[in-house]
C-alpha positions as CSV (number, residue, x, y, z in Angstrom):
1,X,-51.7,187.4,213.7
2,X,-53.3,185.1,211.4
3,X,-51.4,182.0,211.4
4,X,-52.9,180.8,207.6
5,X,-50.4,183.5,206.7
6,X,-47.3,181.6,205.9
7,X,-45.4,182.5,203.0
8,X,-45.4,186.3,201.4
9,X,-48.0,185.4,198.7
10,X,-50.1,185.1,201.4
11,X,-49.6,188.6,202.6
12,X,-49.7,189.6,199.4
13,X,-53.5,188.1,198.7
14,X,-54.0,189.4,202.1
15,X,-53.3,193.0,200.9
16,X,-55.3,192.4,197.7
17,X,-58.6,192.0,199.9
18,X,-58.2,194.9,201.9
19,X,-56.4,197.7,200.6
20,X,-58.2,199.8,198.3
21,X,-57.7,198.4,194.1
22,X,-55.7,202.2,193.5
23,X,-53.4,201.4,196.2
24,X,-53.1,197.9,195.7
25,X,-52.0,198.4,192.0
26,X,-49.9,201.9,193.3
27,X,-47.7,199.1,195.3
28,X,-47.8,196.0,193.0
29,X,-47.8,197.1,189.7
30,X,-45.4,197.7,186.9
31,X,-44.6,200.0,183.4
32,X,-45.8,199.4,180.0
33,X,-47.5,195.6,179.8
34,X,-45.7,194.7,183.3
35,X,-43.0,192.3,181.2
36,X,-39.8,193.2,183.4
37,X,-41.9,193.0,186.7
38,X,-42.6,189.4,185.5
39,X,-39.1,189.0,184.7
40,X,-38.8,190.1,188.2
41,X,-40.6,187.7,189.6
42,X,-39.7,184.2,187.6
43,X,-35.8,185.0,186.6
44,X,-35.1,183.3,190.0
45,X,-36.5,179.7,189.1
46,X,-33.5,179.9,186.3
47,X,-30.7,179.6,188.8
48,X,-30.6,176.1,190.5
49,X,-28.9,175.4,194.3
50,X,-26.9,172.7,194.3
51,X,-26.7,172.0,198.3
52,X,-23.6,170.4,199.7
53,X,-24.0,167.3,202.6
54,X,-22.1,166.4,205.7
55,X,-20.4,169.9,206.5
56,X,-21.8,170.5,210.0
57,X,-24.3,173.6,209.8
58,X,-25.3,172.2,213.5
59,X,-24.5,176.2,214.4
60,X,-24.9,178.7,211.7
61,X,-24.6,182.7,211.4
62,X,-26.9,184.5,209.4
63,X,-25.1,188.1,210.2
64,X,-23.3,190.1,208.1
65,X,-21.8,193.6,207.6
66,X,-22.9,196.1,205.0
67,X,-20.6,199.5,204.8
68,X,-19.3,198.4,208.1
69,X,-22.0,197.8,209.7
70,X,-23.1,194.7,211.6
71,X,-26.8,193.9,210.5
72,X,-28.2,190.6,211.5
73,X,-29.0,189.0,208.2
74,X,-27.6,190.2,204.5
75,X,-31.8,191.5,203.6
76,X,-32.8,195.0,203.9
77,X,-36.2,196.6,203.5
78,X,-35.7,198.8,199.9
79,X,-37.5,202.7,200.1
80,X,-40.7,202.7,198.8
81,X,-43.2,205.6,199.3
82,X,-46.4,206.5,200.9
83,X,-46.7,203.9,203.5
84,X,-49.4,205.1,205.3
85,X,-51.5,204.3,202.4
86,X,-51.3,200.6,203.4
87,X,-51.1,201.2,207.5
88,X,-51.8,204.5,209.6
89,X,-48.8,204.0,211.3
90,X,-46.5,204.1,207.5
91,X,-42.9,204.5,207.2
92,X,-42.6,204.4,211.3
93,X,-44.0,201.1,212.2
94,X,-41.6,199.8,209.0
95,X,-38.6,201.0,210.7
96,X,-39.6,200.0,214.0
97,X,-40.3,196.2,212.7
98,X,-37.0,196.6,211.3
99,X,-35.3,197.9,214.0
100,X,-36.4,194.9,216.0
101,X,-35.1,192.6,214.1
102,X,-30.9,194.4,213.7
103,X,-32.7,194.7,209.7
104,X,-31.2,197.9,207.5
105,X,-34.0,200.4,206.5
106,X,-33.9,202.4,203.9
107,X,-36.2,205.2,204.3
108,X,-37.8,206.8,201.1
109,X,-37.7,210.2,200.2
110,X,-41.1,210.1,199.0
111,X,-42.4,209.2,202.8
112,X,-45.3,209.6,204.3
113,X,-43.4,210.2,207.6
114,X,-40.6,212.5,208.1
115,X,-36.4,211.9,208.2
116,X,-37.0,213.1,211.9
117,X,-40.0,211.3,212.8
118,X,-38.2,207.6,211.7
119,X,-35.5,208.3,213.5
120,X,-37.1,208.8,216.6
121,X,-39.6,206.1,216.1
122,X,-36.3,204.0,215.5
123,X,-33.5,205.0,217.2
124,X,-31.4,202.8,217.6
125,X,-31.9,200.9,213.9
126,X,-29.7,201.1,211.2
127,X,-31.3,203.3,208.6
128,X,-30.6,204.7,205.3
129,X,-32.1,207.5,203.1
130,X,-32.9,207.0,199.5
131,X,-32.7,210.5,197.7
132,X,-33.3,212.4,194.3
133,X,-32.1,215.2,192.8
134,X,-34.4,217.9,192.2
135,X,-34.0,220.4,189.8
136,X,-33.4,222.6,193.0
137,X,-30.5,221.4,194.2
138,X,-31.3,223.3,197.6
139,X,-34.2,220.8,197.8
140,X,-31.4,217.6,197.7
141,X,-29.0,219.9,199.6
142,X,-31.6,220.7,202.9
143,X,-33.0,216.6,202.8
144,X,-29.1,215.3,202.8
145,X,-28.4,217.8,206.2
146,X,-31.6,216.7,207.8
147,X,-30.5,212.8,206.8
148,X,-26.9,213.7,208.7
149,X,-28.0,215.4,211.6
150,X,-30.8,212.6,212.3
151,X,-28.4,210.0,211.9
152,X,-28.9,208.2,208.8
153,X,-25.6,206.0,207.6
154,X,-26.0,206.2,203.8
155,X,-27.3,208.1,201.2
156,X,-28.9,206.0,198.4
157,X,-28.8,207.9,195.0
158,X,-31.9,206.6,192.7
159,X,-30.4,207.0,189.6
160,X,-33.1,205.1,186.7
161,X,-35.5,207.8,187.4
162,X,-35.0,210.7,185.2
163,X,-38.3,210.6,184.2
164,X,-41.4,208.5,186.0
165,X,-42.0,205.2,183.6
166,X,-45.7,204.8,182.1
167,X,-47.6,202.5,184.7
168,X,-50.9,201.6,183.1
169,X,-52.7,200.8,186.6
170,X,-51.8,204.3,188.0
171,X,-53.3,206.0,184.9
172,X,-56.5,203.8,184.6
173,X,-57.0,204.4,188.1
174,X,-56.2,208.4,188.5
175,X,-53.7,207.5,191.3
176,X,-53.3,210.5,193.5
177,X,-52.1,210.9,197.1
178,X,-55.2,210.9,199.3
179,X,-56.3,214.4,200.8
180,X,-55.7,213.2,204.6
181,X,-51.5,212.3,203.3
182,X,-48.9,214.3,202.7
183,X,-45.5,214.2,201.7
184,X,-44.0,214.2,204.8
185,X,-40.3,215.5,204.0
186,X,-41.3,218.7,202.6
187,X,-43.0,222.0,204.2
188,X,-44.1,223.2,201.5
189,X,-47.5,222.3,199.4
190,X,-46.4,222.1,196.0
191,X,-45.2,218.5,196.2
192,X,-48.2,217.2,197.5
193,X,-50.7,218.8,195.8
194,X,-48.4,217.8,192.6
195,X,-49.0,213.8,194.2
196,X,-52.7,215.0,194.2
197,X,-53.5,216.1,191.0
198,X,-54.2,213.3,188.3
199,X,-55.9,215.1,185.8
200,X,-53.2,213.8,183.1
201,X,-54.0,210.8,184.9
202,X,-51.4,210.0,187.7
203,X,-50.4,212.0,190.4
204,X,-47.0,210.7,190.9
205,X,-46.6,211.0,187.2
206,X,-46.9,215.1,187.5
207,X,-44.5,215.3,190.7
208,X,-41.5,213.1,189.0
209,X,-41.8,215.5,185.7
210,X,-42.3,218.0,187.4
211,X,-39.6,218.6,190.0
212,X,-37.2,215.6,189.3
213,X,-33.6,217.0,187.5
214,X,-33.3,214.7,183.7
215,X,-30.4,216.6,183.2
216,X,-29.0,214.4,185.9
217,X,-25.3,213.6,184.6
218,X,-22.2,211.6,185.8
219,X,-20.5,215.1,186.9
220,X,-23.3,215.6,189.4
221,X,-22.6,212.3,191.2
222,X,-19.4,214.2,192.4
223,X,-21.4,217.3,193.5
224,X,-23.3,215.3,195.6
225,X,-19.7,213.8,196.8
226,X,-18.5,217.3,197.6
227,X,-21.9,218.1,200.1
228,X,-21.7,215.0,202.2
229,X,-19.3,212.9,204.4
230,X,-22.3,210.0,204.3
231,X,-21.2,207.1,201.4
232,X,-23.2,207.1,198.4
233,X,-25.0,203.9,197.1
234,X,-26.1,204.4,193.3
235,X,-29.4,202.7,192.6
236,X,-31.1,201.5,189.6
237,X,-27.9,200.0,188.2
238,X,-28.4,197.5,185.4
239,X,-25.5,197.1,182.7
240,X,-21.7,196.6,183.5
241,X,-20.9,199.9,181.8
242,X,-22.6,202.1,184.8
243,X,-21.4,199.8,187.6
244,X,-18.2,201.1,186.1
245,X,-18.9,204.7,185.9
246,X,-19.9,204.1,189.3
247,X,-16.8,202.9,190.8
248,X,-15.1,205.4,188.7
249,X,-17.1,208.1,190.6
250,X,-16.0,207.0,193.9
251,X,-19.4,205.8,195.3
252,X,-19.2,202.9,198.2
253,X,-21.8,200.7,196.6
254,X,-23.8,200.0,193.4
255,X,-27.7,198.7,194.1
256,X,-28.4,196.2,191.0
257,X,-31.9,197.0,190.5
258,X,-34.9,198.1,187.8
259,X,-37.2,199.9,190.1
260,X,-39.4,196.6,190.4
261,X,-40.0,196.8,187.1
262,X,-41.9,200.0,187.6
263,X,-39.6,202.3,185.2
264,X,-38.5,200.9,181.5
265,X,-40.7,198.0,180.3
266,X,-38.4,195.1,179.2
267,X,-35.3,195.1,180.7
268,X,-34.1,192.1,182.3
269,X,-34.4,191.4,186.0
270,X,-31.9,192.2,188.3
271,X,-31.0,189.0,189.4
272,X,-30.3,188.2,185.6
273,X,-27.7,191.3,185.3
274,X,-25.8,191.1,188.5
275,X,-23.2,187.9,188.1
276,X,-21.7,190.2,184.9
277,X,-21.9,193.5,186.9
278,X,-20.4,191.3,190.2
279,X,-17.2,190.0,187.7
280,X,-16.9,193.6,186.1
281,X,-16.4,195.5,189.7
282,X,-14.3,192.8,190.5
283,X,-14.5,193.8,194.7
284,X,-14.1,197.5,194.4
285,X,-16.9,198.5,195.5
286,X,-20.3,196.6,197.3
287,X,-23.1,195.0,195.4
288,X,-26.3,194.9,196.3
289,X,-29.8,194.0,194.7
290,X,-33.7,194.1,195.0
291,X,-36.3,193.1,192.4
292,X,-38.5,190.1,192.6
293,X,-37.2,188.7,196.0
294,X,-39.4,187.0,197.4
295,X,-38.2,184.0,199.6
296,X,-35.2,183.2,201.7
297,X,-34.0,180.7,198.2
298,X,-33.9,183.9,196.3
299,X,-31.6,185.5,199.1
300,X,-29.7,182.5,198.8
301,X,-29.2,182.9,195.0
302,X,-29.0,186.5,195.1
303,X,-25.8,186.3,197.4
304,X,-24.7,183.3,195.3
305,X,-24.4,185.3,192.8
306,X,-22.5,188.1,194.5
307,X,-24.4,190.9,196.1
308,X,-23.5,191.9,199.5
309,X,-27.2,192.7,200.7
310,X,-30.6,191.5,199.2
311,X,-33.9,194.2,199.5
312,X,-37.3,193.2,199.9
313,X,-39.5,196.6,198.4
314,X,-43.2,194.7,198.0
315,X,-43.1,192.7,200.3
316,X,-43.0,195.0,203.9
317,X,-46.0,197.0,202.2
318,X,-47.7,193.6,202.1
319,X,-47.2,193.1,206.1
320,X,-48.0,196.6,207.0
321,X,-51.1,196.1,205.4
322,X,-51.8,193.6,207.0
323,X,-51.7,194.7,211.0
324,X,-49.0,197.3,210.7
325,X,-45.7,196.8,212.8
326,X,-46.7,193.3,213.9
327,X,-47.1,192.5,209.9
328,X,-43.9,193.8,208.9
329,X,-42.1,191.5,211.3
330,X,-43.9,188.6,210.2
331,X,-42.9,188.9,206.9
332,X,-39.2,189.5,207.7
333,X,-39.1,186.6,210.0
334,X,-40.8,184.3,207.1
335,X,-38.2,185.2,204.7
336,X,-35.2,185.0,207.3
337,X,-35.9,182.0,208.5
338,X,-36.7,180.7,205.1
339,X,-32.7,182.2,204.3
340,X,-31.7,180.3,207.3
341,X,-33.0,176.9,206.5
342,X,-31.8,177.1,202.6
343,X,-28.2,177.6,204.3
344,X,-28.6,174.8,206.5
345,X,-30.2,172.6,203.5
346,X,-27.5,173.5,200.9
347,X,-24.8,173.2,204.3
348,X,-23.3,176.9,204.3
349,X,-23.1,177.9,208.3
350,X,-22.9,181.5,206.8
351,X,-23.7,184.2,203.8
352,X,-19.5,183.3,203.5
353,X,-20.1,179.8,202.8
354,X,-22.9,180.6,199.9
């Protein structure tokens, strides 16, 4: 491990250097003229700490529970898909690296590694699976099963995709899935060679609109309800009014988030949105967040503000590429132990004290 690599900007130039300029812009970039992904990334500096002395953080806990679950710090890794464009080793060296460290894993249903195959590579980690609903509900129906019976805790609902938002880099660079990946959560071929063909200029573009159900409603929310035992997290919650609907559906947990920026151009960031959606569910359900995180202050902040867990989506793909497993754990012990000295700093023993 290179020890000049210090912070996750540093992974992140790392990953510019050696990752192919398609793939680096697949994982980095954002819709329209990238405004909300800046958002993303500078809303943060807006909210000040204001650290309390003399307390006694001689001993502090940086564990929590999420869903009832203990999990050693309140940051999870957020899905993202096609790891194994970054590291051969993709969505299984992820989970092992978070496994290793008691860090919640939310596996992608776009992987490039199965439901089955993460759960053996991490066993004994606590995972998640982020799903969609296809326009063939069997398709949602057979993924949630598989999810059960391999032991998967939660089902995480992406809910801000009903359509796939215009990213500028993935058309300007014909983004397709490379012909030695596939989608590794479906038999057949006609998701993959969907990711594959670009000729109206983005791959992933042509599977979203393709297969992915815009008819998507409220109602559906309690069909998926009425298949599965597992509790439902909605994600891609931005405006009080959904957090609403959402407890109001009966889900366990709404995930503040705007895709990394990567759907509508020019919303605000999620760390902007989440003290009004916090006061609105008022405790009736959890809160959690991702978008622009980035270093253990912004977990700080995040949970500040209210959210129950914080999710890191860039920044894993950043260590992976870097020297797979090993780089993933880097990265998640840079930003946890920058988490643990902000709570010693600001004198909070725990996430409770924030």
């Amino acid at each position: 491990m290179n020890i000049n690599l210090v912070c996750i900007q540093d992974f992140e130039d790392h990953a510019f250097k050696v990752l192919p300029r398609s793939a680096f812009d697949f994982f980095r970039g954002g819709a329209g003229q990238e405004t909300t992904l800046a958002y993303n990334n500078t809303a943060f500096s807006k909210f000040k700490i204001r650290p309390r002395c003399l307390k006694n953080v001689a001993q502090r806990d940086i564990s929590t529970t999420v869903l009832g679950e203990k999990v050693s710090v309140p940051i999870g890794i957020a899905p993202s898909s096609l790891h194994k464009i970054a590291h051969p080793d993709g969505e299984c060296a992820t989970a092992r690296a978070a496994q290793a460290l008691g860090v919640l894993y939310t596996l992608s249903t776009g992987a490039t590694c199965s439901i089955e195959e993460v759960a053996e590579a991490a066993p004994n980690g606590l995972k998640w699976f982020q799903i969609y609903v296809y326009k063939n509900r069997k398709i949602t129906e057979d993924l949630i099963r598989r999810a059960e019976k391999a032991g998967y805790k939660a089902l995480v609902v992406t809910v801000d995709v009903p359509v796939v938002g215009i990213r500028l880099a993935d058309i300007r660079n014909r983004f397709s899935l490379p012909p030695h990946l596939g989608l590794a959560n479906f038999e057949d071929r006609n998701s993959t060679d969907l990711m594959r063909s670009n000729k109206d200029g983005s791959g992933l573009a042509n599977y979203v609109n393709s297969l992915f159900d815009a008819s998507l409603e409220w109602r559906d929310i309690q069909w998926l309800k009425g298949i599965t035992s597992l509790p439902i997290v909605l994600k891609g919650i931005l405006t009080v009014e959904d957090a609403l609907l959402a407890v109001e559906a009966g889900v366990e947990a709404v995930w503040v988030s705007n895709h990394g920026g990567r759907q509508l151009d020019g919303t605000p960031a999620s760390i902007e949105v989440l003290p009004e959606i916090v006061k609105a569910v008022d405790g009736k359900v959890e809160i959690y967040l991702d978008g622009g995180v980035r270093e253990g202050t912004d977990v700080f902040k995040a949970l500040a503000l209210g959210a129950r867990m914080v999710f890191l989506g860039r920044p894993p793909l950043w260590g992976l590429a870097h020297s797979g497993e090993e780089g993933v754990e880097k990265v998640l012990q840079i930003i946890m132990n920058e988490f643990e000295s902000t709570l010693g700093l600001s004198d909070s023993k725990s996430d409770q004290d924030v």
